[in-house]
C-alpha positions as CSV (number, residue, x, y, z in Angstrom):
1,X,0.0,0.0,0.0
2,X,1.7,3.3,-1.5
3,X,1.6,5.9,1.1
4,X,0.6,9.6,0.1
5,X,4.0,11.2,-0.4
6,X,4.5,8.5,-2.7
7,X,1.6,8.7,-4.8
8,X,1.8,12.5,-5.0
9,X,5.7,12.2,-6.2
10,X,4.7,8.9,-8.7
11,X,1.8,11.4,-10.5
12,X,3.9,14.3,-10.5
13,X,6.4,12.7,-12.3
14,X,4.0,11.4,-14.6
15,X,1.8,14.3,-14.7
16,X,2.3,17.1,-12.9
17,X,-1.3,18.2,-13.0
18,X,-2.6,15.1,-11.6
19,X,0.4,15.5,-9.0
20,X,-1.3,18.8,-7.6
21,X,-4.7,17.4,-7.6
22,X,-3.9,14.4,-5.7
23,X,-2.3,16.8,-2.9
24,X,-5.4,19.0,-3.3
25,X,-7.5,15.9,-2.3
26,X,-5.4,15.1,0.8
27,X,-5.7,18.6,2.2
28,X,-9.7,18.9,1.7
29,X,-10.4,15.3,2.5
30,X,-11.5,16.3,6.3
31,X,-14.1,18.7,5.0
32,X,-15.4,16.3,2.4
33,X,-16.1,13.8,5.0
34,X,-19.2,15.1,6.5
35,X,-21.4,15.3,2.5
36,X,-19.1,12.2,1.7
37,X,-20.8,9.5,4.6
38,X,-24.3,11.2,3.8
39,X,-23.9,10.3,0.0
40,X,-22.8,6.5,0.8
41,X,-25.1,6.0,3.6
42,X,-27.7,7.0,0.9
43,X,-26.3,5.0,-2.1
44,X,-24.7,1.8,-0.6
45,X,-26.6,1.9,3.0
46,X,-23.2,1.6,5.0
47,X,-21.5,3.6,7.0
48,X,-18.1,3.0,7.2
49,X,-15.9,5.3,6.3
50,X,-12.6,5.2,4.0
51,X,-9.2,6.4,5.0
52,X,-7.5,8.5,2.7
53,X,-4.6,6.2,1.7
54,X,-2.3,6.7,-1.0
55,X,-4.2,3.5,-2.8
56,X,-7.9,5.2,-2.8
57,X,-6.2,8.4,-4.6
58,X,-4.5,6.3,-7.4
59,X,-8.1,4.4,-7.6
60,X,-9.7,7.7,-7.7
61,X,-7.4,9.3,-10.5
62,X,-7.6,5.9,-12.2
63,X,-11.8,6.2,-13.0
64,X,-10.9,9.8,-14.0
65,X,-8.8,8.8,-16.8
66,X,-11.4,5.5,-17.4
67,X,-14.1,8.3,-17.6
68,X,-12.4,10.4,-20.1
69,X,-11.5,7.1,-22.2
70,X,-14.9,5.9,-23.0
71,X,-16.5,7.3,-25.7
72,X,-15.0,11.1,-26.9
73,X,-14.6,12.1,-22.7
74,X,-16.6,14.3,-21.0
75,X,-20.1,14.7,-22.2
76,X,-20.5,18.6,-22.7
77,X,-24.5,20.0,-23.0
78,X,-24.5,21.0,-26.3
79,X,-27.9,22.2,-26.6
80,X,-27.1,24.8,-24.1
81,X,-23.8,25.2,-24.5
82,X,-22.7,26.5,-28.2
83,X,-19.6,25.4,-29.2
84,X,-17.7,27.7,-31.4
85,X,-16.0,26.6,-35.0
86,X,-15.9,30.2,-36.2
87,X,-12.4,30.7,-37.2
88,X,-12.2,34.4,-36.1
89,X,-13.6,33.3,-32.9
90,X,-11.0,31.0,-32.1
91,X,-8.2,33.1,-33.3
92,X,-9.8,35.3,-30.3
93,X,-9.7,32.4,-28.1
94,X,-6.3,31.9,-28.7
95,X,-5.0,35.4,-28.3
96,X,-7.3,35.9,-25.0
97,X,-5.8,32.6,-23.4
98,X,-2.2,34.0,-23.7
99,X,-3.4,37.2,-21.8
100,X,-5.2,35.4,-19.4
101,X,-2.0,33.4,-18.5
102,X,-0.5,36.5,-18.2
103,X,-0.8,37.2,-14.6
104,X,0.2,34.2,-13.2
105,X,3.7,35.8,-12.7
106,X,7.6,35.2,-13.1
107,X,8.2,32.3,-11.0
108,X,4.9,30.3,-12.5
109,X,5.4,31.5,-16.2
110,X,8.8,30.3,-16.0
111,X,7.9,27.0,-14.1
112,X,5.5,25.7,-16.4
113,X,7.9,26.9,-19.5
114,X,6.4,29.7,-20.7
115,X,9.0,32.2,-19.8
116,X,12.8,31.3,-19.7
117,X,14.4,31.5,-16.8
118,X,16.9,34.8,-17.4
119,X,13.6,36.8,-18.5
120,X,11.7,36.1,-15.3
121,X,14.8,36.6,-13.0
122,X,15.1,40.6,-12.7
123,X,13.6,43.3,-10.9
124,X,12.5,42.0,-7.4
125,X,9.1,42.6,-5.9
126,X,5.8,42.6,-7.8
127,X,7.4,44.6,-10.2
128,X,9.0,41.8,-11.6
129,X,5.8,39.8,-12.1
130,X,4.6,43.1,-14.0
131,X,8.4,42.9,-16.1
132,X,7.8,39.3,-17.0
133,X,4.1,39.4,-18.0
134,X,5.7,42.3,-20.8
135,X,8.2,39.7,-21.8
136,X,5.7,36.7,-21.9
137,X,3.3,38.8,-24.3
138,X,6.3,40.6,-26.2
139,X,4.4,44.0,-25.3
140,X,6.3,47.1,-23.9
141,X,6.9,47.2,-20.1
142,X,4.7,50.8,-20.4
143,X,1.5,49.0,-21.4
144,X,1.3,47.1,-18.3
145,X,-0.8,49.8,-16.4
146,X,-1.3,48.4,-13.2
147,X,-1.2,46.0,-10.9
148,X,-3.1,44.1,-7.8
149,X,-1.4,43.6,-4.3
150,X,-0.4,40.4,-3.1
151,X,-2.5,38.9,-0.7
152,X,-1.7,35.1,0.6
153,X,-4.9,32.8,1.8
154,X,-5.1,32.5,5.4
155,X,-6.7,29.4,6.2
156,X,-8.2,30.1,9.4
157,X,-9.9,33.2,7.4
158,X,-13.9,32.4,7.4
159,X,-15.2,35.2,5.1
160,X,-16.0,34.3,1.9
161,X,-13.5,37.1,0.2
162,X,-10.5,35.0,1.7
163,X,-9.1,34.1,-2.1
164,X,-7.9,37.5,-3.2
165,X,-6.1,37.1,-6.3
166,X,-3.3,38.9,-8.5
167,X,-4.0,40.9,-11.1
168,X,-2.3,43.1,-14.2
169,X,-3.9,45.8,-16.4
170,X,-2.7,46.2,-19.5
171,X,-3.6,47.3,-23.3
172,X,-3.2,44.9,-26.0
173,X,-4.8,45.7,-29.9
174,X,-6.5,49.2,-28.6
175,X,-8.3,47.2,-25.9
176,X,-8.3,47.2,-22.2
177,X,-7.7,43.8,-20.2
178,X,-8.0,42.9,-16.7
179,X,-5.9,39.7,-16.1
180,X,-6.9,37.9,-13.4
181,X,-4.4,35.3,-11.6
182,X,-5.8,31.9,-11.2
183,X,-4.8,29.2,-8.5
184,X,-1.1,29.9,-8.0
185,X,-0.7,27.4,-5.2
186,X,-2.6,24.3,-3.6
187,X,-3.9,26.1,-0.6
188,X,-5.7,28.7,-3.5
189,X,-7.9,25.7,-4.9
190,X,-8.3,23.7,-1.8
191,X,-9.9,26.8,0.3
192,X,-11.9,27.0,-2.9
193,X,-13.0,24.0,-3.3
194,X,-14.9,24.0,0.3
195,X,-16.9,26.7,-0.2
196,X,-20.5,26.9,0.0
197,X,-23.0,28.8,-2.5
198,X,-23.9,32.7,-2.0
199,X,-26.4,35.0,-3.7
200,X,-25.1,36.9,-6.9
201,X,-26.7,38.5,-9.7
202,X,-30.1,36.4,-10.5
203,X,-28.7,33.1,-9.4
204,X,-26.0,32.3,-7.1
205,X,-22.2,31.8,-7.3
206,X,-19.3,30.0,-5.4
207,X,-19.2,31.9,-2.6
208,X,-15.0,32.0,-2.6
209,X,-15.2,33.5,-6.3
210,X,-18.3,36.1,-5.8
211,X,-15.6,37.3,-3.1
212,X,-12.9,37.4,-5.0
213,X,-14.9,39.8,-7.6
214,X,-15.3,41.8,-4.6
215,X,-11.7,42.3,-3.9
216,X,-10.7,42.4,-7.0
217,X,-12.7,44.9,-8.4
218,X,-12.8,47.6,-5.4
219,X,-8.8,47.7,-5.9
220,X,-8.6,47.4,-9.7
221,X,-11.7,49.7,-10.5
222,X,-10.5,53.2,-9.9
223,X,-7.3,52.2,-12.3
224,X,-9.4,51.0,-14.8
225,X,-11.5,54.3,-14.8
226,X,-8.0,56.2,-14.8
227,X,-7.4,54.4,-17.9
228,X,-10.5,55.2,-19.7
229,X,-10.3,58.7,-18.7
230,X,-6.8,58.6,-20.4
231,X,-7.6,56.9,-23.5
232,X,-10.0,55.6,-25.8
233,X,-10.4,51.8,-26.1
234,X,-12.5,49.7,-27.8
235,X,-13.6,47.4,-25.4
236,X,-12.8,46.2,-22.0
237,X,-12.1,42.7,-21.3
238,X,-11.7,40.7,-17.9
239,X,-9.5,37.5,-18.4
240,X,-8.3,34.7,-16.3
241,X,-7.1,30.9,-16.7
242,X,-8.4,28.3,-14.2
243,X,-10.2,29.9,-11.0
244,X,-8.8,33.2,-12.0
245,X,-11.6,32.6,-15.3
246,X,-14.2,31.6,-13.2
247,X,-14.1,35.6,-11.2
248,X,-13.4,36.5,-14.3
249,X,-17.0,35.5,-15.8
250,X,-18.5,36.6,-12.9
251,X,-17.1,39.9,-12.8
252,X,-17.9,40.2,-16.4
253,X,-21.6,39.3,-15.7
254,X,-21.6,42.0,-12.7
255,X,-20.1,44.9,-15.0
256,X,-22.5,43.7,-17.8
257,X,-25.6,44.1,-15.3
258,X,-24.3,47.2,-13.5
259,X,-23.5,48.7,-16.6
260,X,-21.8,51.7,-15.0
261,X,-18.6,51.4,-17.4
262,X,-18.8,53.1,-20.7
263,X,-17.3,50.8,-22.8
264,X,-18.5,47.5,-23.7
265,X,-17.3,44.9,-21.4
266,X,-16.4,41.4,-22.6
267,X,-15.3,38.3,-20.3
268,X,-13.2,35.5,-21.3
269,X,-12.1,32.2,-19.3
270,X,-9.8,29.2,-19.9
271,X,-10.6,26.4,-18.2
272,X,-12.9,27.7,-15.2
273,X,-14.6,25.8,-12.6
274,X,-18.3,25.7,-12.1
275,X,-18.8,29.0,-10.4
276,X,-22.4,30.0,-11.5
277,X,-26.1,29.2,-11.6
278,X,-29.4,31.1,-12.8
279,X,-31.6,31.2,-15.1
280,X,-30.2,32.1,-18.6
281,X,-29.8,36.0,-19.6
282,X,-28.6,36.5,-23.0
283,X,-28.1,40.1,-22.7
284,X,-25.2,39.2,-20.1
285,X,-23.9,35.6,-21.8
286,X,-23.7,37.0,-24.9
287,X,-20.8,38.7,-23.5
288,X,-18.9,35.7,-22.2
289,X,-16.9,33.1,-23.8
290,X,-15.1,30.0,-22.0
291,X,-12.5,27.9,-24.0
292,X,-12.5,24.2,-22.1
293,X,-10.1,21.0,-23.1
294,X,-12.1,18.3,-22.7
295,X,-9.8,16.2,-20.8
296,X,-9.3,19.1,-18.3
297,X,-10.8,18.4,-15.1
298,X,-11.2,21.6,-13.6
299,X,-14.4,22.7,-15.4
300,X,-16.2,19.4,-14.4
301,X,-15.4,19.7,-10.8
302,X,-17.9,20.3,-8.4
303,X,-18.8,19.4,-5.0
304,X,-20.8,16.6,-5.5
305,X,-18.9,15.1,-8.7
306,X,-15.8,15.1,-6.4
307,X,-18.0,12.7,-3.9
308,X,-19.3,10.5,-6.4
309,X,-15.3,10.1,-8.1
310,X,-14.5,8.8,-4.4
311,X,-17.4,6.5,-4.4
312,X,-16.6,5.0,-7.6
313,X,-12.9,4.7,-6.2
314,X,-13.9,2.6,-3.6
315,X,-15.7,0.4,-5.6
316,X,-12.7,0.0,-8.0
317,X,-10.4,-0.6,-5.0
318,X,-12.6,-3.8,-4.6
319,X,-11.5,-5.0,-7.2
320,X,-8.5,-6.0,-5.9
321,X,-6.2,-4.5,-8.2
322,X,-2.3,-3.9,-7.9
323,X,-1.4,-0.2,-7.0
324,X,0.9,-0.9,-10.5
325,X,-2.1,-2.1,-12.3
326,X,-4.0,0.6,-11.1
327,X,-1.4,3.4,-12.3
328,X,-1.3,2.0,-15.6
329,X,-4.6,2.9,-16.2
């Protein structure tokens, strides 16, 4: 029986991504327990619990890769949902993810290979983040505008604006763009992922995100309106990768409602959680766009999908399957 560390080194070799997930799961398993024992009292009847063992998180990544193998993956509503194949839509997507990805900063833009290592190194301070964005999108230094302060998660923080990300201003093709970091570290998306529902708009949001609009906005807002003031744009657009997109939508929805900016606001996401529910307003979706690999897990995870992906663990982990069969799934 593989304990955790080992499991979470083994997938991060192979897959960094899955790597960070699996730790995600060990930090929030104590506060999934509770909704976990009601959902298998109600499907199997029993009460005993599971221990988090290294085993039951291989089992658990294992039916996420089985899942994404049958058929084409993850079923997406396309009734509801339209998916785009307009080439000038896409060429839009494209350029929007790269200044979405933007903010994560010098030391994750270099990590992850987007930025060598000698252009992420100088200045110090959040001024180098602000340096190596520039040098990530090939833009001018001057064109960054401004920038968020950094604020780190404190855990034992109950209010529901405790994720307070980074963010960068910036033009880019006579528009204005709010970049909006997305989950720079495991403690970002495991806070996150525990949150409960809140009111917003005509529906209600993730109750982390809706407060991270919050923060976000009352510090980037009067810089935004300094910018318009300066300078005519054609549009402004909020932008974010990962949880970053999903307060970006949000936001986007808000300044689309409140219409208080005068420009048209448009809101882009790359791979964002599940961070919204209502009933459907075109006059505020027509104004969003989300670009989602299908084998990406972040946009399918919610509470309760996260519950059911243990259940089915535990039923594969019946099946008395090596822990090197199960990894070469």
């Amino acid at each position: 029986q593989p304990s955790l560390p080992q499991v979470i080194g083994v997938l991060r070799r192979l897959d960094p991504a899955l790597g960070n997930l699996a730790e995600t799961v060990s930090k929030v398993w104590d506060l999934l327990q509770t909704e976990l024992q009601d959902l298998r009292t109600l499907e199997t009847g029993k009460t005993e619990g599971a221990a988090p063992t290294g085993a039951l998180l291989l089992h658990l990544f294992a039916v996420g890769r089985l899942k994404c193998l049958q058929g084409s993956g993850f079923d997406l509503p396309s009734d509801a949902v339209p998916l785009i194949c307009d080439l000038q839509k896409l060429t839009e997507a494209q350029r929007l993810t790269r200044l979405a990805v933007a903010s994560y900063g010098a030391n994750m833009l270099a990590l992850v290979g987007l930025l060598q290592l000698r252009d992420a190194w100088p200045p110090e301070g959040a001024n180098r983040d602000k340096v190596a964005a520039a040098r990530y999108l090939q833009i001018p230094t001057e064109r960054v505008l401004a920038y968020g302060k950094f604020s780190k998660t404190v855990e034992d923080d109950k209010s529901s604006d405790r994720f307070k990300p980074w963010w960068i201003l910036l033009e880019d093709e006579g528009e204005l763009i709010l970049s909006i970091r997305g989950s720079a570290n495991i403690d970002d998306i495991a806070t996150d992922l525990a949150c409960n529902n809140c009111e917003f708009l005509h529906g209600s949001a993730h109750e982390g995100m809706a407060g991270a609009v919050r923060a976000v906005w009352e510090e980037a807002e009067p810089e935004v309106l300094k910018a318009i003031d300066a300078k005519d744009y054609k549009r402004f657009v909020v932008c974010g990768h990962s949880l970053g997109g999903a307060v970006s939508l949000l936001l986007g929805m808000k300044l689309r409602a409140e219409e208080t900016l005068p420009l048209k606001v448009f809101a882009f996401a790359a791979g964002p959680p599940p961070a919204f529910q209502g009933e459907v307003r075109e006059d505020l979706e027509e104004g969003l766009m989300s670009v989602i690999n299908r084998l990406d897990p972040v946009p399918h995870l919610s509470l309760d999908a996260a519950l059911r992906m243990v259940l089915a663990a535990e039923n594969l982990a019946k099946a008395g399957l090596s822990w090197q069969q199960i990894l070469s799934l």
